[in-house]
N, C-alpha and C positions, 0 to 999 in steps of 0.2 A: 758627450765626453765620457770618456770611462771612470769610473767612481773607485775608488782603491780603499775603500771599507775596511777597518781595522774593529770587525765586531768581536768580541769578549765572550763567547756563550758559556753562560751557567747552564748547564744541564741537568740539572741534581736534585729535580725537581718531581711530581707527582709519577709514579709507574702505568702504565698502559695498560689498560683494563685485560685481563687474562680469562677464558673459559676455564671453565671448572677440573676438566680435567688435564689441567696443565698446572705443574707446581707454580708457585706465588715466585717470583726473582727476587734476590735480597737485595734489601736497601745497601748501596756502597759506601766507603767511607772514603776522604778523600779528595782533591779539588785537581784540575785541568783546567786551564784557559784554552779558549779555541779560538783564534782569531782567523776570520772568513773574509774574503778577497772575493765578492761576486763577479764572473766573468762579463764583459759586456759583449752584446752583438757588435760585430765588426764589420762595417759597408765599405768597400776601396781601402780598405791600409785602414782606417778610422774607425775608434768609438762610435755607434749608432742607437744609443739606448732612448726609446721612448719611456715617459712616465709612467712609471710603476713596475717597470720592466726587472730592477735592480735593488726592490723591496725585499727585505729577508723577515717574513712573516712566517703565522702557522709552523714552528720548528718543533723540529724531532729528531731525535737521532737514537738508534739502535746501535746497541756494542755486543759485538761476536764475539767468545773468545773461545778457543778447540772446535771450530766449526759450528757451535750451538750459540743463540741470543742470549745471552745472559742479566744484558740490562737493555730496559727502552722508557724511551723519555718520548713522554707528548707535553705540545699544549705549554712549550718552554717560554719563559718571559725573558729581556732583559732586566738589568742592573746597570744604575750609575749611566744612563744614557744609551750604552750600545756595550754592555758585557753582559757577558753570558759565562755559565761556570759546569763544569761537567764535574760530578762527581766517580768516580770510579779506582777500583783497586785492583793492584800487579802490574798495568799501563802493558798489559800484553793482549793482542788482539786487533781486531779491526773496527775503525768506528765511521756507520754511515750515517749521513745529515741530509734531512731533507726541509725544502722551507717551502708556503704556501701550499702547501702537498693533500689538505682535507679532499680536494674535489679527484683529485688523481687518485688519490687512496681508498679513500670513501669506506668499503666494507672489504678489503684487503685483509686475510685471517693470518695475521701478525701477532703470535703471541712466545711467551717465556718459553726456549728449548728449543723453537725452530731451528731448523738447519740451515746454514749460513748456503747453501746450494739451493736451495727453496727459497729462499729469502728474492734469492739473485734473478730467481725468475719471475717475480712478480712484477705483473704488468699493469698499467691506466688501468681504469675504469674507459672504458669506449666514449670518445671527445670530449673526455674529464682532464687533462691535464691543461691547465690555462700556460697563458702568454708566460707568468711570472716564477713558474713549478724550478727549483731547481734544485739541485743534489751534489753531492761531495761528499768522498772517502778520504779515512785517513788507518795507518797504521801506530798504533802505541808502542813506543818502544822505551824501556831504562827506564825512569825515574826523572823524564822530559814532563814539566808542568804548563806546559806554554808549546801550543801548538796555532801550523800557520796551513790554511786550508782553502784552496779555492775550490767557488760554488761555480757548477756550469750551467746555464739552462736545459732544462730537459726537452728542450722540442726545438724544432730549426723556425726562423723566421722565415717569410716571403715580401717581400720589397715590391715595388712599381717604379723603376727609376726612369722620366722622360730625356731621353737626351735630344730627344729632334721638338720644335715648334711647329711641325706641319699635321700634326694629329692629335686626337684625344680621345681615350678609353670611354668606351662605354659600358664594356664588362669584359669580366677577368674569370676562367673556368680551370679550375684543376682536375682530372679526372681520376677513379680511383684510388682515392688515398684512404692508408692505411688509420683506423680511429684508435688504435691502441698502440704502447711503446713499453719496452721493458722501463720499469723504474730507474734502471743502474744501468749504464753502460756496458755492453762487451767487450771484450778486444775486439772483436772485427763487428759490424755494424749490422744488426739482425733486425728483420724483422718479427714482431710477437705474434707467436702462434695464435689462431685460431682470430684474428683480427678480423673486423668486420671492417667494410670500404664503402667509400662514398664518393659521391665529385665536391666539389667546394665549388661556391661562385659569389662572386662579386658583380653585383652591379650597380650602376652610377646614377645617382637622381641626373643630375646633369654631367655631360660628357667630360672628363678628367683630361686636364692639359699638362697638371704638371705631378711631378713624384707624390709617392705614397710610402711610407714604410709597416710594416705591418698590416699588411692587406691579409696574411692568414700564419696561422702556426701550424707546423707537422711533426708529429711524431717518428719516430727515429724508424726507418724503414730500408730496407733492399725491395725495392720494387721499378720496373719496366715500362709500366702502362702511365704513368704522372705527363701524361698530355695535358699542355698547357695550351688555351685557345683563348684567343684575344680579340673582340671585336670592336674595330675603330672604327672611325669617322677620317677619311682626309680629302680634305674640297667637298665637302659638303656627301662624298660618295662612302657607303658601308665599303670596310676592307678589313676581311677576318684576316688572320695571323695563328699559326700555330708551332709550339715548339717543345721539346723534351726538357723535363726537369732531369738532374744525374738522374740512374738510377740507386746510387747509393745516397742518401739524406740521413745526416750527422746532427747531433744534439748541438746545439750552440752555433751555429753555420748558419749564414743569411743566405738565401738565395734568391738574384735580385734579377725580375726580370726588364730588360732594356729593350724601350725602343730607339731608333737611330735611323739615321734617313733621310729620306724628302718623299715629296707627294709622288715621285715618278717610283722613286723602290724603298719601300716599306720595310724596316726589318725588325726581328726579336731577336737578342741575344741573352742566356740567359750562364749568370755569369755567380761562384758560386764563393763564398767568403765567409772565411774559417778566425779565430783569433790568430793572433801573429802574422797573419797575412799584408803585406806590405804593397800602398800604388805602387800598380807599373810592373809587380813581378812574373815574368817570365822565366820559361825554359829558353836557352841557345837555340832561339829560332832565326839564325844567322841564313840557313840553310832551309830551302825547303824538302820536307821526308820525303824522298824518290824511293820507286822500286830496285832494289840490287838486282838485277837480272844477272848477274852472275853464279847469285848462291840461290835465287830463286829456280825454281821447277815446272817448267813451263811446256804442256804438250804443244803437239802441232792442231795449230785451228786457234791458240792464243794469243795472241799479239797485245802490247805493253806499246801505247800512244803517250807520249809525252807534252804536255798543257805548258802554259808560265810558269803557273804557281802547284800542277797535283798532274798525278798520271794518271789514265787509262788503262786498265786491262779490262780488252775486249774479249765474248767469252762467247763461243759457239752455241747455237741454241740447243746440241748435244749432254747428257751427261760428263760433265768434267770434271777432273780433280786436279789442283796444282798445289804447290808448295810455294808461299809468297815468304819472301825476305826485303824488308826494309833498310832502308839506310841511314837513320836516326842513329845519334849521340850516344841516345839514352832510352833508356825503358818505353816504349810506348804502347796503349790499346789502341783497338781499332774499336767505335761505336759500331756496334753492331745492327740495333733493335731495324732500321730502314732494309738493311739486306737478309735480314732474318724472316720480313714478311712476305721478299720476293724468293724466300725457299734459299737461299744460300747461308751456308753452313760457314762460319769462321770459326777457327779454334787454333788456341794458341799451342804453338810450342812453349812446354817449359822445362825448366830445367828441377823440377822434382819437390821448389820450396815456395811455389806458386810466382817464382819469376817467370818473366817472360826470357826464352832462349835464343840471343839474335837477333828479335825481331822480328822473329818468321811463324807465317800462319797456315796454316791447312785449310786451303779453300775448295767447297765443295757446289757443285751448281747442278739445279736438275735437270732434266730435258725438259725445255723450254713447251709451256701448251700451245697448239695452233693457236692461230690466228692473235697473240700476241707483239704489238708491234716490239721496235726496239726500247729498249730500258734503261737508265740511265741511274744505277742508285750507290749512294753518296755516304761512303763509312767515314766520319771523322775523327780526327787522330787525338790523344789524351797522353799528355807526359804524367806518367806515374806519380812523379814527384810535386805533381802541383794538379790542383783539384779542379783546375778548371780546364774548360773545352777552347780550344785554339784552332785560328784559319787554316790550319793542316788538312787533309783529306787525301783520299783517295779513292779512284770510279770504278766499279763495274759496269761494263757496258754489253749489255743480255741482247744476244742477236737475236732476229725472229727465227722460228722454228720455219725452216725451208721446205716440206712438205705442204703441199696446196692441199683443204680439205674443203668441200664446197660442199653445196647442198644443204641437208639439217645437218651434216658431221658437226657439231661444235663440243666444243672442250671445255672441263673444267679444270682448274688448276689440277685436279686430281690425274690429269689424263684420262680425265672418263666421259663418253658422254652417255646421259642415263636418258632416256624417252620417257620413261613409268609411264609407258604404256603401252600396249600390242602394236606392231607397226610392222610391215611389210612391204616389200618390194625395193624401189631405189631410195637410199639411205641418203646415198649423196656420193663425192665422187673423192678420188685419191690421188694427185701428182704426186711420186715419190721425187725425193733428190736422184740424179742421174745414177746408174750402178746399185741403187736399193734395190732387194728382192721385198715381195708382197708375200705376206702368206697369214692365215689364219687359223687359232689357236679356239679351244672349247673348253668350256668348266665340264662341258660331257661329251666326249667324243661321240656316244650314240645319237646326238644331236646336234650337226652341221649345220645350223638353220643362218648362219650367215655366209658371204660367199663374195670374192673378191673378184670381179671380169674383167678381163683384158677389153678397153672401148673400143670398137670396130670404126669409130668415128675420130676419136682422138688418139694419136699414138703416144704412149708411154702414161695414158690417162687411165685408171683401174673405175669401176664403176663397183660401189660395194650397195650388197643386196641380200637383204632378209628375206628369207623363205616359207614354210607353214608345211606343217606336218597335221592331214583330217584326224581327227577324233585322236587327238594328242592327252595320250592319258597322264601329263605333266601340267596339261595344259587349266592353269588353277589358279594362277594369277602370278604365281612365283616369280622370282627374279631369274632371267635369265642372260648372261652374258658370252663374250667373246673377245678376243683380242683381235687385232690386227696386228702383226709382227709385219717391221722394216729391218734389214738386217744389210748386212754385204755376203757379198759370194759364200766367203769361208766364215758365216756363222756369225761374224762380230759388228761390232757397233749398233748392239741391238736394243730397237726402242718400240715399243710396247704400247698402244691406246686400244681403250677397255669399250665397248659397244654393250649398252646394259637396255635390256625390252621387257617389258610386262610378257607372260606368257600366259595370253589366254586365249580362248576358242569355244567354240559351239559343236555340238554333235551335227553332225553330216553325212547325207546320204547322196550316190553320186548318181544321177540317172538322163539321159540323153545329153552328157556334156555337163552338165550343170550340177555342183554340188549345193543342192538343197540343203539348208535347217530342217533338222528331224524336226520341231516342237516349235509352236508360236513366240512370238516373242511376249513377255509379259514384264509386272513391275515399270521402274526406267528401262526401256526398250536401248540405251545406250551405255548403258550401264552391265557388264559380263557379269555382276557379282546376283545383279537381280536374275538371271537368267540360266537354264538347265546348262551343265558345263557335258562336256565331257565325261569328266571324272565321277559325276553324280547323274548321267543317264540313266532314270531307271528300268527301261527299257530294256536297256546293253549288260544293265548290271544282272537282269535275270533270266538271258541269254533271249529273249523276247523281241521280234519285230513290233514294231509303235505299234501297228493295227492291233497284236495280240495285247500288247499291254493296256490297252484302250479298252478290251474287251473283258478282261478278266482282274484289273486293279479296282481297287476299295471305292465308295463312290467319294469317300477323300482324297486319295488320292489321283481320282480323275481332276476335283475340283481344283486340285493345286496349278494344272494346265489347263484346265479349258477356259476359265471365265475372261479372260481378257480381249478385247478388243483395241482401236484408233480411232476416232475423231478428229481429224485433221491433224495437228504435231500433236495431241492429246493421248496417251495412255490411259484406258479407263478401264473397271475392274466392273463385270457383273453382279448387282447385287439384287436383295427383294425388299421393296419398297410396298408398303399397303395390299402385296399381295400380287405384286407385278414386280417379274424377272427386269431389271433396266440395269442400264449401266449407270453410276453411278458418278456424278460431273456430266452426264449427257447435255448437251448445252440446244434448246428446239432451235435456234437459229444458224445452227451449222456454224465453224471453227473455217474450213477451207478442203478445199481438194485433197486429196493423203495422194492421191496418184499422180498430182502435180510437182508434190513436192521434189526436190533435189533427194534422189535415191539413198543417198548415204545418211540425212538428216536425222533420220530414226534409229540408225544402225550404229550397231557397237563398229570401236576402228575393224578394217579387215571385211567389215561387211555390208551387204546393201541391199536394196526394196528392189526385187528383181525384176524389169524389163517385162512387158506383157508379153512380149518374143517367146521368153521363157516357158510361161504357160500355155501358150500358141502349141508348145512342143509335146505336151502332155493333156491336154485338156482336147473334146469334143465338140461343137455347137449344138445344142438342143436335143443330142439324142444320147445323151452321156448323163447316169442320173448316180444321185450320190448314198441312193437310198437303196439301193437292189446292185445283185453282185452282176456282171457280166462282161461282156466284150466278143472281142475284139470293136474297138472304137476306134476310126480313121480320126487322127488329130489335123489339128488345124492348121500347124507347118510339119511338116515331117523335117527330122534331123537327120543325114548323115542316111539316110535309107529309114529308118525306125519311122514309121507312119503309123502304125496302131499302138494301141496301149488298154488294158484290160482295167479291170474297177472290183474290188473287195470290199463289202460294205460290213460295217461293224452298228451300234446302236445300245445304247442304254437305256434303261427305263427306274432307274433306282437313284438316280440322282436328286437331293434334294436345295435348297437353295433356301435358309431361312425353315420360314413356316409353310412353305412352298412345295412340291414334287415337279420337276419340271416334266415335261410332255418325252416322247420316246425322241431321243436324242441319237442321231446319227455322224457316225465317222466314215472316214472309206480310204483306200489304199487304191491308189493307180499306178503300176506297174508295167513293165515288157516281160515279155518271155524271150529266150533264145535258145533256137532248135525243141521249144515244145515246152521249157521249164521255164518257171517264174525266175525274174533278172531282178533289174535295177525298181525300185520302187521308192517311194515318197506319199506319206500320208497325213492326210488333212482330218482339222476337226476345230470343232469352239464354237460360241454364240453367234445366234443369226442378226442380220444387219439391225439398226435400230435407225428410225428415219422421225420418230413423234416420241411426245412423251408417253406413250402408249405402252412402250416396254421395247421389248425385242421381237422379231419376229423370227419365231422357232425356225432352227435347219436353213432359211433362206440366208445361205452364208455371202457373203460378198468380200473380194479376196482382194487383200492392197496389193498391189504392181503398180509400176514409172510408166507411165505414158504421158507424153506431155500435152496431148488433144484431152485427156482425163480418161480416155478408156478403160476398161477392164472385165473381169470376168466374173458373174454371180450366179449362186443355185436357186432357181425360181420353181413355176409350177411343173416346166418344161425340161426340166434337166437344165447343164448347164449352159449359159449365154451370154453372148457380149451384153455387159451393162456395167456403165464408168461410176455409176450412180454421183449424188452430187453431195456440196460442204459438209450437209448435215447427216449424213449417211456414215455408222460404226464401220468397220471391215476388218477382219481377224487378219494380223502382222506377221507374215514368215518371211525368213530374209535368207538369200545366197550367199556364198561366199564372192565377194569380190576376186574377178582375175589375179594370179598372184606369177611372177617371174619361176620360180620353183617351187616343187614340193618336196621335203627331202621326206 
């Protein structure tokens, strides 16, 4: 029931402790009665005050007058039961009252001479302000001794009201709310800067069947995000429930959430109650809000379906823009926050005093991302004039985007799709809508590296496909993208998806077909970032063939390329142990085949463990040595007519390892010549295989290649020769470039 308090406050009582550099306020002389009307929470049309709710404790009141505080009263008692007496002199000014207010207050820097505009903006203390905080202004006027004031609570309540018997609560979650509130009311309903947010939650020792009132208090906010999440029980089965609090929450306003229903359809309503609000009040919902398609703006490709009770505007999976007009009485908003998350833009027409103009909105829709089906999302409609949400609505109905993207193409809401990572060849594939043109767009023109094909297989079917540019001196891991552009003939209806790649690559040397890795692989061997790029070939960077760089770099910086080695899928780095070069994780029971493996397993995207084929193409049997320079050497398969290939031998002796000097270390370059001059070449080097804990064995290199028998090729006593060697066996890692559709 509501309490109609007729308290008396004397106010005239000790002054409020002041910092030093602020003058003392004079004592007044002088009496005022105030008599204080506490507002009660109001649930359906009715008084809803719990105990203690309606207690006027801890009082104070500060009186402004010329915009500065002049007097402040704490720490006020009553008189004679429930009077209270305010001293003060000229009855000109502003007087604000606050009760229960220590914990909201707390350390609030309120002293003598503040500005009545500073006053105005002081906020809680962060989830200081309790159930019972309430406040009230008045203005002094004349030679009036007897004044009549209502107190409003400072925070909104939250309710639990069960209207259905078929469920019960087991918890209750608010999300982000806001922990602080302006002390004093604004005219329009702000939230306090600089607020900290939290969720609220309630939960139920045992499952809640019937109402609750005062499940939580909030402070006075414009906030969006007040997701309410409700987990029941009905027939024995979990059934969450989620629903929007307004986003506008008013001081003294109950917000009561309903459930209603049966076991077969569950619902929350969430319904919101102000003082004066009376059962049963409605807007003239005689009618239900249809679209005026008459004054509405409607292109072609949108069509307006008509339901019983809400309509349909169906919307292209295209970029659209329309001008909606409703056909309501009165004032109405559209809830927005559900079509704000599918990217649709509503914005009202007004007429310049923040009314709404009409009824009509500006609706904005984006081109729809693949592979989204159809959408369905639900703005509900709000008569201005009354604060609560009603069965009005109206549908967007989001077509799927008509464009087929198959393959890896997938989309993010962004219309992007990003790989973040090197990728190459068939992307995946593109039905356009009939009469679309294809075509592709570059953040660098000098770099075409995607490419749109007409399918030879499918008609009207596009086949999109990344390409690869050798020894890409961009190539460094950057972002590299492209559009695909759909358009029609003359240019328009044009829609835009963004194909985003890592840009990376390895320095490459191209020789009988085959574009070699200049440099072994080292570190994570799948890994580009561990590995000599392009951009940092030192080699290329000092105009030097490897052999030369091999021959005439620091004996650091040889050691940055040479020591690494494989162990079945194992990376392993050369080190000196007791006095012996070994590798380092050498495992004496061997890990597995490396030239078993699936070629690509070691290899960065883009690249792979070459085919023994390959060195079949450049390599000799037995009479091919890596330690003396010569040739002409007939290879093992000839390419394309190229049957010989020549040998430049390189060697170190200044390499040290630890506390070690290793033994004279040899590299070699095998090359063609054409018409008498050195051609295409490719140059080997790194530690000798290691088969025992024994260490390495110098120069006997053993070279990983995909054979699936385990074959392969190694430098022995005899020059080189077929040997697969076995599990436990190192072999220094160089990899090819994988086949690629183009190269731009």
């Amino acid at each position: 029931m509501k309490k109609n308090l007729a308290l008396t406050l004397l106010l005239g009582l000790a002054l409020g402790a002041c910092s030093d550099k602020h003058d003392e306020p004079v004592v007044p002389k002088g009496a005022t009665t105030v008599a204080l009307s506490p507002k009660s929470y109001n649930l359906e049309g009715s008084p809803s005050d719990l105990p203690g709710e309606n207690v006027l404790n801890e009082m104070s009141a500060y009186h402004f007058e010329g915009g500065k505080l002049k007097h402040l009263f704490t720490e006020l008692t009553p008189y004679d039961g429930n009077k209270f007496q305010l001293d003060v002199t000229g009855m000109k000014g502003n007087v604000y009252f606050m009760a229960n207010s220590r914990e909201a207050v707390n350390k609030q820097p309120i002293y003598a001479g503040m500005a009545e505009d500073d006053f105005l903006e002081l906020t809680s203390e962060p989830g200081k302000a309790p159930s019972c905080f309430m406040t009230g202004r008045t203005t002094l006027q004349g030679n009036e001794r007897a004044v009549s004031l209502d107190m409003k609570h400072g925070v909104a309540r939250v309710d639990l009201l069960m209207a259905t018997n078929m469920a019960a609560v087991n918890s209750i979650n608010i999300a982000h709310v806001a922990q602080s509130g302006y002390l004093y009311e604004k005219a329009d309903v702000q939230t306090a800067p600089q607020t900290t947010y939290e969720d609220l939650n309630k939960k139920f020792d045992t499952p809640q069947a019937t109402s609750v009132n005062g499940l939580f208090y909030l402070c006075e906010q414009q906030n969006d995000q007040l997701e309410v999440t409700i987990h029941t029980t009905v027939n024995g089965q979990s059934k969450p429930l989620t629903g929007m609090l307004p986003a506008t929450i008013k001081r003294n306003a109950v917000y009561a959430i309903k459930l209603t229903g049966n076991d077969i359809e569950l619902k929350m309503e969430i319904e919101e109650w102000n003082e004066g609000d009376k059962p049963g009040a409605t807007a003239d919902l005689s009618g239900v809000v249809r679209i005026d398609r008459e004054r509405s703006q409607l292109p072609s490709g949108v069509n307006v379906i008509q339901e019983d009770s809400f309509d349909i505007i169906e919307i292209p999976y295209t970029a659209t823009q329309l001008l909606l007009a409703l056909t309501a009485d009165t004032e109405v908003e559209l809830m927005t926050q559900e079509a704000a998350a599918q990217g649709i833009s509503i914005e009202p027409l007004t007429d310049g005093s923040n009314g709404y103009l009409n009824n009509s909105f500006r609706i904005s829709t984006p081109l729809r991302t693949p592979g989204k089906a159809v959408t369905e999302v639900t703005c509900p409609i709000k008569f201005k004039q009354l604060d609560n949400l009603y069965a009005d609505r109206i549908k967007f109905r989001l077509k799927p985007n008509e464009n087929q993207f198959g393959g890896q193409l997938t989309f993010t809401d962004g219309l992007t799709c990003d790989f973040d990572r090197y990728i190459d060849n068939e992307l995946g594939t593109l039905t356009p809508v009939a009469g679309k043109q294809v075509s592709i767009e570059y953040e660098d023109p000098n770099s075409p590296w995607l490419k749109a094909m007409e399918s030879d297989e499918t008609p009207g079917t596009w086949r999109i496909v990344a390409g690869w540019r050798p020894n890409d001196q961009q190539a460094d891991g950057r972002k590299q993208w492209a559009r695909i552009v759909l358009s029609n003939p003359d240019g328009t209806g044009r829609e835009e998806y963004t194909i985003i790649r890592r840009n990376y690559g390895l320095p490459v040397t191209l020789m009988n077909g085959v574009y070699w890795c200049k440099y072994n692989a080292r570190g994570d061997s799948r890994n580009f970032d561990d590995q000599v790029s392009p951009v940092s070939d030192p080699a290329a960077q000092q105009g030097l063939s490897v052999l030369e760089y091999l021959n005439q770099c620091t004996p650091e910086e040889y050691l940055e390329l040479w020591p690494w080695s494989c162990q079945g899928n194992k990376m392993m780095r050369v080190v000196e142990k007791d006095g012996v070069a070994t590798h380092d994780g050498f495992v004496p029971g061997g890990i597995s085949n490396t030239n078993q493996l699936d070629p690509h397993l070691l290899a960065p995207d883009g690249y792979e463990l070459p085919p023994i084929e390959y060195y079949n193409r450049i390599f000799q049997e037995w009479w091919m040595y890596i330690d003396r320079s010569g040739g002409p050497y007939n290879v093992y398969s000839p390419w394309e007519g190229n049957k010989q290939v020549f040998v430049e031998s390189g060697s170190r002796s200044d390499i040290s390892l630890g506390t070690i000097t290793l033994p004279q270390t040899f590299h070699f370059e095998v090359y063609n010549k054409h018409n008498g001059l050195k051609d295409e070449s490719v140059t080997f080097y790194g530690p000798g295989a290691q088969w025992s804990t024994a260490g390495i064995n110098h120069n006997k290199l053993l070279f990983a290649c995909y054979a699936a028998n385990g074959s392969g090729w190694y430098n022995g006593q005899w020059g080189l020769q077929f040997n697969g060697g076995g599990p436990k066996d190192t072999r220094i890692l160089r990899f090819v470039k994988s086949d690629v559709e183009f190269i731009y």
